[in-house]
C-alpha positions as CSV (number, residue, x, y, z in Angstrom):
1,X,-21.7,12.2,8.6
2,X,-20.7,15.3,6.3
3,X,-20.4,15.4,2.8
4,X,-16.7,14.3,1.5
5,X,-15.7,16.0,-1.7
6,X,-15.0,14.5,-4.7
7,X,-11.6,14.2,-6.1
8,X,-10.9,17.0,-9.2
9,X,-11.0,13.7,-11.7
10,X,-14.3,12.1,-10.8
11,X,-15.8,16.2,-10.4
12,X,-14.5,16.3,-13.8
13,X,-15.8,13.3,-15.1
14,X,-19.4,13.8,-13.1
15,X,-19.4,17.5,-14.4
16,X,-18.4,16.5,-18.5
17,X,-21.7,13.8,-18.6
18,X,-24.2,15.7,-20.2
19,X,-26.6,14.4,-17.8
20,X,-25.7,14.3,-13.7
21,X,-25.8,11.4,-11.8
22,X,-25.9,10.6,-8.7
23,X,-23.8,7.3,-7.4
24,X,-23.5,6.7,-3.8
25,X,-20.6,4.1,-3.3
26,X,-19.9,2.3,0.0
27,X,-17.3,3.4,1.9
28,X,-14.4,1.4,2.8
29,X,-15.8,0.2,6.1
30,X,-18.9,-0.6,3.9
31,X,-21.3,1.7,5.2
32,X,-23.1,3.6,2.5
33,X,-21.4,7.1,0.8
34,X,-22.8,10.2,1.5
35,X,-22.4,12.0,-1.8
36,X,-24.5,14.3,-3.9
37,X,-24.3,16.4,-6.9
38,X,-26.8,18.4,-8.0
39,X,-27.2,20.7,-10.6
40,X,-28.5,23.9,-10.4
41,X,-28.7,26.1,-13.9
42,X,-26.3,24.3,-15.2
43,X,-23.5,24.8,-12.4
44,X,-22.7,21.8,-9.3
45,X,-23.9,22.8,-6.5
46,X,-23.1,21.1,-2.4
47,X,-25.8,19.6,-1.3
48,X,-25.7,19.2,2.6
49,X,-26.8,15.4,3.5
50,X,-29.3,15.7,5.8
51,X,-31.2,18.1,3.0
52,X,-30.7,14.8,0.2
53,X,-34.0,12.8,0.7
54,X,-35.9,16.9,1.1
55,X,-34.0,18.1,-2.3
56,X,-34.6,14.9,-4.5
57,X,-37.1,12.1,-5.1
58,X,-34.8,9.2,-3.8
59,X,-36.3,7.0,-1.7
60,X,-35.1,3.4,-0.3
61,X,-31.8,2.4,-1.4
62,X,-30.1,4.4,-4.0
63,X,-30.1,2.8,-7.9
64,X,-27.0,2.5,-9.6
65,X,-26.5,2.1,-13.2
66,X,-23.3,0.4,-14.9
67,X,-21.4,3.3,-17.1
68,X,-21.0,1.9,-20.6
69,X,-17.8,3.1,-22.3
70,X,-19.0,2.8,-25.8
71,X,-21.2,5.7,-24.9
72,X,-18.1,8.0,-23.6
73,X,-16.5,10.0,-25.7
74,X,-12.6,9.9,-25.8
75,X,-12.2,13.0,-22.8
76,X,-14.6,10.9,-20.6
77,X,-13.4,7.4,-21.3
78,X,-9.9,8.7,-20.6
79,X,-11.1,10.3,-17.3
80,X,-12.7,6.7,-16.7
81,X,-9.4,5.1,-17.3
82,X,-7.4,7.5,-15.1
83,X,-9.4,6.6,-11.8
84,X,-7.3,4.9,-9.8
85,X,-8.8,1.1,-8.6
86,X,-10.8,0.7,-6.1
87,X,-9.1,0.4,-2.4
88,X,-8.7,-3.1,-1.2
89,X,-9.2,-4.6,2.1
90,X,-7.7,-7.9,4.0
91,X,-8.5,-9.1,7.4
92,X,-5.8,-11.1,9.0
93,X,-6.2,-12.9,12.7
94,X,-4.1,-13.5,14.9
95,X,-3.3,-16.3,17.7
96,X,-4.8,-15.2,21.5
97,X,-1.9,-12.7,23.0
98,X,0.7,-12.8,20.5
99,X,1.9,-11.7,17.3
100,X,1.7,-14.6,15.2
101,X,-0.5,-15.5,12.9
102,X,-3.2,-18.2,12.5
103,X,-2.7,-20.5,10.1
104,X,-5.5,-19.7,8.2
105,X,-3.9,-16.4,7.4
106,X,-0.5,-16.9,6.3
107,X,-2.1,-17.7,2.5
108,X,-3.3,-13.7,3.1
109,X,0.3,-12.5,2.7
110,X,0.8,-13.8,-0.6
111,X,-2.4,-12.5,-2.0
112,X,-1.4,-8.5,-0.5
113,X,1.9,-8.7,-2.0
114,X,0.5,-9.4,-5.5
115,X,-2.3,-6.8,-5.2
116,X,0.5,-4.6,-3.5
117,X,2.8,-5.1,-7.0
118,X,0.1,-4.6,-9.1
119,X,-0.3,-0.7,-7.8
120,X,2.6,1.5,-8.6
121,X,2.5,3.8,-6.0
122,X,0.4,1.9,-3.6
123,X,-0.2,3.4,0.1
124,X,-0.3,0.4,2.5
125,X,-1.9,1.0,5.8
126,X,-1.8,-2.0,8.2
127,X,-4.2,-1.5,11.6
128,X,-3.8,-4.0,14.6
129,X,-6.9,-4.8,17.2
130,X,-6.9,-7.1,20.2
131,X,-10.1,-8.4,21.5
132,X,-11.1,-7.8,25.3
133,X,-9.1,-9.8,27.2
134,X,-6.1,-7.7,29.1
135,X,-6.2,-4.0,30.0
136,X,-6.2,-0.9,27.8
137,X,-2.8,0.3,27.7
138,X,-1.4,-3.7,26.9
139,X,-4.3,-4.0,24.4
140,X,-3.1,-0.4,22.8
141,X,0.9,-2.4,22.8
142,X,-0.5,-5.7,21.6
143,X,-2.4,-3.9,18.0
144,X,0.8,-2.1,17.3
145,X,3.2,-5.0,17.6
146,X,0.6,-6.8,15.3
147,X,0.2,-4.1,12.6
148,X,4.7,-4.0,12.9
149,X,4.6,-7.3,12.7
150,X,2.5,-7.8,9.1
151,X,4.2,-4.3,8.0
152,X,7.5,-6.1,8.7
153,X,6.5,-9.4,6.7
154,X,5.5,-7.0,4.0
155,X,8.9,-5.7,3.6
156,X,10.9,-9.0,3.9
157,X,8.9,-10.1,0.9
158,X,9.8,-7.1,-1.0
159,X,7.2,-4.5,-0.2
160,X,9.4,-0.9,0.3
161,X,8.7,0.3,3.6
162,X,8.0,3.7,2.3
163,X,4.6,2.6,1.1
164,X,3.5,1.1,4.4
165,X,2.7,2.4,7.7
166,X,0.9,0.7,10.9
167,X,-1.3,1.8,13.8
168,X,-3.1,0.1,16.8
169,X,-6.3,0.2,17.6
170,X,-6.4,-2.2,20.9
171,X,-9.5,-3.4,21.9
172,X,-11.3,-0.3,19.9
173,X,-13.5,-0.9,17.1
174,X,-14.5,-4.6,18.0
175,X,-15.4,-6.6,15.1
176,X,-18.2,-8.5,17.4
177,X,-19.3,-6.8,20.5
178,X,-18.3,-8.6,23.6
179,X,-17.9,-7.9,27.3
180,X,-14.5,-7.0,28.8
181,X,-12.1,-9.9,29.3
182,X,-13.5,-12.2,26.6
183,X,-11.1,-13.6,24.2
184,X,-12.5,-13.8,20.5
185,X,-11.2,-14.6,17.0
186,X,-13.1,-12.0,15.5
187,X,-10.9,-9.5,17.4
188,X,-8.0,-10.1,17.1
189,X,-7.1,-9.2,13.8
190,X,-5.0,-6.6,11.6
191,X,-7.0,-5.2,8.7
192,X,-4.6,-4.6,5.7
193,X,-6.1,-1.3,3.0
194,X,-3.9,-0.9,-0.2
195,X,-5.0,1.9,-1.9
């Protein structure tokens, strides 16, 4: 994996503490970061990852530390504020072969369009997956007519179509490993990211 780098506002806000830190956040797929700031006289400098554990004393999991905004000053707690929130994720499943929704689900839809109202300027990205069963090309058909299908529901409740877009993922990605032409739950899903 190589280093991401930060946005200006949390380089700004890293760079104005009068003491670095270092805060390794999980990604969205929930896999550790993979950032690091270090300084060197005074000035940020890019670490490259594979050099972290030779450059600093961390070892095991990385300790976090909660930032207390009584401690900020004004410039820093308004750099805080600014920070947009964090990206949110939804799993939706679907019923074997089709495009409708289980159930189960359906309560999902509700729950993105307030989250989805709640971020002006919100980018919605809907991404269908099939599990096993079927062949590659009808799997690659099946993910995309999903991912319409939730971006579609979206806008009849409201949701401007600008915001959203959808992709298909077929049978890639498997939420639980499985052989070829096994039908599972797990699978068949679209994951909804509002950010």
């Amino acid at each position: 994996m190589s280093p991401r780098l930060l946005p200006p506002l949390a380089l700004a806000l890293l760079t104005s503490c009068a003491t670095p830190s270092l805060t390794l956040l999980p990604s969205e797929e929930g896999r550790q970061g993979a950032v690091a700031v270090i300084e060197e006289n005074g000035k940020p400098v890019e670490v490259v990852v594979s050099e972290l554990n030779s450059r600093t004393n961390l070892s095991g999991p990385p300790r976090t530390k909660a930032i207390d905004p009584a401690k900020l000053n004004a410039r820093q707690l308004a750099l805080l504020q600014a920070l947009p929130p964090p990206a949110v994720r939804l799993t939706l499943y679907f019923r074997e072969g089709t495009t409708q929704l289980t159930p189960d689900s359906l309560s999902g839809l509700d729950y993105l369009k307030t989250e989805i109202a709640a971020r002006p300027g919100a980018e919605v990205q809907v991404t269908g997956y099939t599990d096993t069963v079927g062949g590659d090309d009808d799997n690659d058909r099946l993910s995309q007519r999903r991912a319409e299908e939730v971006l579609a529901t979206l806008a009849e409740q409201g949701i401007e179509k600008a915001m959203m877009s959808a992709v298909g993922r077929g049978e890639r990605e498997l939420r639980e490993q499985t052989g070829d032409g096994v039908a599972n739950q797990a699978n068949r899903r679209v994951v909804v990211t509002v950010r």
